[in-house]
C-alpha positions, 0 to 999 in steps of 0.5 A: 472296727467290728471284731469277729468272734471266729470259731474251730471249724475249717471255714473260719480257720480258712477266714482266719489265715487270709485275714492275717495274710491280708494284713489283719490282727486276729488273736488265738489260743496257744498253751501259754497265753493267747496272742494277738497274731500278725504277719511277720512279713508285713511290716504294717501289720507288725506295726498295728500290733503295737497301736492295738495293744499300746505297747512300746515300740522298743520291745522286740515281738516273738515270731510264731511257726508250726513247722521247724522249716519255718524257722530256717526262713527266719533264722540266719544261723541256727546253732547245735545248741539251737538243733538240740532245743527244737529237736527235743523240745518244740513244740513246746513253751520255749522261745529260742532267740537266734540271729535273723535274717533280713527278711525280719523287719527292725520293727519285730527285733527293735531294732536288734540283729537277733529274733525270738522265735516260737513254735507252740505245743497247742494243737489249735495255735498250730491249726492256726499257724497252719492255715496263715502259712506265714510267720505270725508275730504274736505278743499277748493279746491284751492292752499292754501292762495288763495281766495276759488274756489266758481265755478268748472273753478276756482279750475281748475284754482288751481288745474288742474294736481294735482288731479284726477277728478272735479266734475263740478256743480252749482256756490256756493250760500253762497260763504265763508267757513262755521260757525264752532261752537267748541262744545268739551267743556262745553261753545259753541265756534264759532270758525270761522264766517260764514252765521249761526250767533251766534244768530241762534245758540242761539236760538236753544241751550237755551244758550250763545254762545262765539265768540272766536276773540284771533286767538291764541285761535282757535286752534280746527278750521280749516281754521283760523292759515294762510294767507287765501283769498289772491289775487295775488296784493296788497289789502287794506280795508277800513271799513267806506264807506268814498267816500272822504277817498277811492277817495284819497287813490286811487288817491294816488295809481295812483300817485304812478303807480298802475292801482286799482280798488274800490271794493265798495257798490256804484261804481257810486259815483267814477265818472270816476276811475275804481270800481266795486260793492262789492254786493248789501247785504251782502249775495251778498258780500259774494257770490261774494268775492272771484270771485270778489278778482280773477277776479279784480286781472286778471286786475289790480295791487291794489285792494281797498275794503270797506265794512260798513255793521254791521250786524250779518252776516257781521262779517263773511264777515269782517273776509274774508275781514280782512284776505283778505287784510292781515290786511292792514285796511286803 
């Protein structure tokens, strides 16, 4: 199929919204990653969302809304702890997930009696939402396994042909995928790390919160049961900083044939060897990563990496990396 290049002007959002209420897939931006949007109550339209990304059909997909309304239509039971979530944090990078009601196809939750809902902070993924007036399914809008598309190029680069329209907005200010906080239960669950930290979340529930870590037992969260965030080449990780460590593990790999590249917070200290800054902080790291994973793999065969920060956001960052690299940790 031709995939249309869809702009932010109030004819191709009109277009946009009746093409997913027609059963089509149209990408767009959000703050975290663009996503690859489907109506949610039409369960052929979820089903070609898995085809286009060729993505397992056993990894549950997050439900998008612009309003909190929205989510009660979804929703079979939305808890204090839930009211307190939406009402001091949405819209924002968090993903709630709550039991579902039967108007959510199996398709969406795999399976599960629980649903992963959404309602983003970026005024052009609202605009979007808006104008679909549906609940949209959205996971990231590239070839599943891949680093997520954080500009409109890149999930071109995925996806063209394969879905009807992208909606060309800004490049994503956060970069990684949302925090997605399992709320079904009586002990709040942060199933997968993102900008919101377990701290923040704390703070407004009054209570602790536990990171579940085992991935066996994420069974309730999207976007944590496969390979993700792979780049094309092989990828290490290391996580101490150590300018003599990473300097010959390089050197090695030169040795052995490969053309790297150092993904590193100070790429002066590598005198002539090819590096690249990894980001300044750790909100540039992680707005960066994956364009940095897909530009670094364009030229050269070996990415080395190396991320020492230890700060409550960086656990994110570290879950992307970790996977990033296949647990390849140096």
């Amino acid at each position: 199929m031709k995939t249309q290049l869809l702009q932010f002007n109030d004819t191709d959002l009109a277009l946009s919204g009746e093409l997913i209420r027609n059963g089509k897939l149209v990408a767009f931006p959000t703050e975290t990653v663009y996503g690859l949007g489907a109506n949610a109550l039409d369960v052929a339209a979820v089903k070609s969302t898995y085809a286009a990304k060729g993505r397992p059909g056993d990894n549950p997909l997050i439900v998008h809304v612009y309003c909190k309304q929205q989510i009660y239509d979804i929703a079979a039971e939305v808890s204090m702890a839930a009211e307190k979530i939406i009402d001091n944090l949405m819209p924002a990078s968090i993903t709630v997930v709550l039991p579902k009601r039967n108007i959510v196809d199996g398709c969406i939750t795999a399976g599960l009696d629980t649903v992963a809902i959404r309602m983003p902070s970026s005024a052009q993924a609202r605009e979007f939402l808006s104008a679909c007036n549906v609940p949209v399914t959205a996971p990231s809008a590239n070839i599943s396994g891949r680093p997520s598309p954080t500009t409109w190029r890149r999930v071109k680069e995925d996806l063209d042909g394969r879905i009807s329209a992208i909606l060309c907005g800004d490049a994503c200010k956060v970069g990684i995928e949302s925090t997605v906080l399992d709320l079904s239960g009586g002990t709040p669950l942060v199933l997968r790390p993102g900008v919101v930290t377990p701290n923040q979340i704390e703070e407004i529930l009054g209570m602790p919160v536990t990171v579940v870590t085992d991935p066996k037992s994420k069974v309730n969260s999207p976007g944590v049961r496969y390979k993700h965030y792979a780049p094309k080449v092989p990828m290490a990780l290391d996580l101490s900083g150590d300018t003599q460590k990473l300097t010959a593990y390089y050197d090695g790999l030169v040795k052995q044939g490969y053309n790297p590249v150092l993904l590193v917070e100070r790429p002066e200290k590598f005198g002539s060897r090819n590096a690249v800054c990894i980001g300044g902080n750790d909100y540039e790291v992680a707005q960066r990563l994956f364009e940095n994973l897909r530009v670094l793999e364009s030229r050269y065969d070996y990415i080395v990496a190396s991320f020492s920060s230890t700060t409550a956001y960086a656990q994110s960052i570290l879950n992307r990396l970790i996977r990033s690299a296949a647990n390849n940790i140096i």
